[in-house]
N, C-alpha and C positions, 0 to 999 in steps of 0.2 A: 086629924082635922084641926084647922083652925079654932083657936076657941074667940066668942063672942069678945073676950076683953083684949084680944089679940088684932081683929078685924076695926076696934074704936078709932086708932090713927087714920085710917083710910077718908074719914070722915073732911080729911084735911085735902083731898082731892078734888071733889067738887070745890068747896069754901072756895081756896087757892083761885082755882079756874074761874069761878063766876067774879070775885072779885079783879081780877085780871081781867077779864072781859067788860065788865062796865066801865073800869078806869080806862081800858083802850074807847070805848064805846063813847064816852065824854071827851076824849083826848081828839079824837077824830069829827064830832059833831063841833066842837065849838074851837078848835084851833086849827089852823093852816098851817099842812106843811113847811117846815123850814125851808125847804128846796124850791116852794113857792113864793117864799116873802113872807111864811104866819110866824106869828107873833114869839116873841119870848117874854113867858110870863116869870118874873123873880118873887121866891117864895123867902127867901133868905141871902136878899142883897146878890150877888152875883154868885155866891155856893151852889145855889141850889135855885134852879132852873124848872119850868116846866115847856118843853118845846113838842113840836109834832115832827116825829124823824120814821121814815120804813127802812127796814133794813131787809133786803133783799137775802141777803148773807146768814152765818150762824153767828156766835161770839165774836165781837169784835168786827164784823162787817167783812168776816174771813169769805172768800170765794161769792162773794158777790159781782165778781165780774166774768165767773161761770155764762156762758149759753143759758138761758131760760128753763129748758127743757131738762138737762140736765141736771140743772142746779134743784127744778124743782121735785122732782123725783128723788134727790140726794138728798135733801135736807127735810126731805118728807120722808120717807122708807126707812134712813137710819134711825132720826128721833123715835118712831114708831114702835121699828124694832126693839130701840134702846127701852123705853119705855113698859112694852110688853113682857121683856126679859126680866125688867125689875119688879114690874107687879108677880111675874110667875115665881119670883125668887122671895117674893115677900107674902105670899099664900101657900108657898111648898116649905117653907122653913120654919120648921114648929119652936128651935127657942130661938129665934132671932128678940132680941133684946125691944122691950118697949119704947126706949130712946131711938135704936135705930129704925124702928115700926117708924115713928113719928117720922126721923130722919127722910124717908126713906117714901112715904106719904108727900112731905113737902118736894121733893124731887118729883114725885110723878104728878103735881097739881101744876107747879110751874110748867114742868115738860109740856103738859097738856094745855097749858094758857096758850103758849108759844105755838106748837100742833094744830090749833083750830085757826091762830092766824095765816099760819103756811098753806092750808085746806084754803080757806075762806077770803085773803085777802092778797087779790094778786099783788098790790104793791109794796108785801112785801110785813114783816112785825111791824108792828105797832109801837114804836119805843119813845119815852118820853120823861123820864128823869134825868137831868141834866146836872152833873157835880162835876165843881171847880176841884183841880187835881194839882195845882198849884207847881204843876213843874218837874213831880215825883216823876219816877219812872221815864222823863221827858214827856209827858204829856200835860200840858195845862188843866183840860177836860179829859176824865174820865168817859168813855165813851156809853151814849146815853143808853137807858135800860130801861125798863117795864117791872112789876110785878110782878110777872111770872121771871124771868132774871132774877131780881133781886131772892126770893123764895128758894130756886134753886141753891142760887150760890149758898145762902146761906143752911140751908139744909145741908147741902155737900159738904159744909164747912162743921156743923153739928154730927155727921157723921162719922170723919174725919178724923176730929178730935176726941169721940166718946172710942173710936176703935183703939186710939193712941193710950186714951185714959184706960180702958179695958186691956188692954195688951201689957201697957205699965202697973198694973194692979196685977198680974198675972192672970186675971181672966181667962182672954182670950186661949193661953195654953193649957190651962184646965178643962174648959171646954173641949177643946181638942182632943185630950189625954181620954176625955168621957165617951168623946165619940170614939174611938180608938178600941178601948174598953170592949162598948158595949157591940162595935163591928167582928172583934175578937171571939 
């Protein structure tokens, strides 16, 4: 069983989610769609943006040109499942590291910011951080994002990195060698 200091990241799932939900819930109450003419608000000169954008789509506004039906069932059942897998992998796994706990928590807070928009608002996420991209990658603007986004990404990227740092520390293969060990 999970121990009590094991279960504390989780904490970061609700937080995550309600925050993401009130900044969509402000973001929609007092600005108008892009797609309708609302407003672009500048918080840092042309950088940094606050506009009202839906995104039909997942990342990047991918398969948003999906059938409705489709699409919503797709990006509703995957997240879902994706999301269930990781909680059941982060409650079945007695040493998963308290870095990745956190890691791993942020991922399912965003996941589920994003989840109650696809449930609740047919037209689509709620996306509204807008950064100049100056050209990188060929894109001017990075394409706009939420809370629950930005959370994710950066969880993913805390993950990532602590697996990189634990595999180069030899961690990771010790652990391994233990479990090996003690299936032996």
């Amino acid at each position: 069983m999970i121990s009590r200091e094991q279960l504390k990241p989780l904490f970061l799932v609700p937080f995550i989610t309600i925050i993401d939900q009130i900044t969509k819930h402000i973001v929609v109450l007092r600005i108008e769609p892009i797609y309708a003419g609302g407003e672009i608000i500048e918080v840092i000169g042309d950088f940094l943006r606050i506009i009202h954008a839906r995104n039909p789509g997942i990342a990047f506004s991918i398969g948003r040109d999906l059938p409705d039906p489709f699409r919503g069932i797709l990006f509703t059942a995957v997240p879902l499942l994706v999301l269930a897998a990781l909680l059941a992998y982060y409650l079945h796994t007695k040493d998963l590291p308290l870095l990745y706990r956190y890691a791993v928590a942020g991922i399912l807070g965003g996941g589920a910011g994003n989840l109650i928009d696809r449930l609740f608002r047919p037209d689509g996420v709620v996306d509204f951080i807008d950064v100049r991209f100056y050209g990188l990658l060929g894109m001017e603007r990075w394409p706009t994002f939420n809370v629950a986004d930005a959370c994710v990404v950066m969880a993913g990227i805390l993950l990532f990195v602590a697996m990189l740092r634990d595999e180069f520390r030899g961690k990771g293969s010790e652990q391994d060698k233990e479990k090996i060990d003690r299936e032996v």
